[in-house]
C-alpha positions, 0 to 999 in steps of 0.5 A: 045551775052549776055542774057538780063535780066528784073527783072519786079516789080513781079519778085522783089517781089518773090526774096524779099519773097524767101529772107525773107523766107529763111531767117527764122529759122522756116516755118509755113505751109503757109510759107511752101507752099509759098516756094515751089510756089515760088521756082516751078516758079523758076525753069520754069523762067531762070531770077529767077533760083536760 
């Protein structure tokens, strides 16, 4: 049986800011630090592992 999955309002967001993020050719500090929260609560959600 397949894993459903949700994507919430909140989990939209942190996709699109991991998006953005990634996307740019140069982090500053604070974009850094977003990053890195966004990918530990990556890495503890199966839905947003990536």
């Amino acid at each position: 049986m397949p894993l459903q999955m949700t994507l919430t309002p909140s989990l939209k967001k942190l996709i699109n800011e991991y998006a953005v993020l990634a996307s740019l050719p140069e982090l500053n500090l604070e974009q850094e630090e977003k990053l890195g929260e966004i990918l530990e609560q990556a890495s503890e959600d199966e839905i947003v592992a990536f």
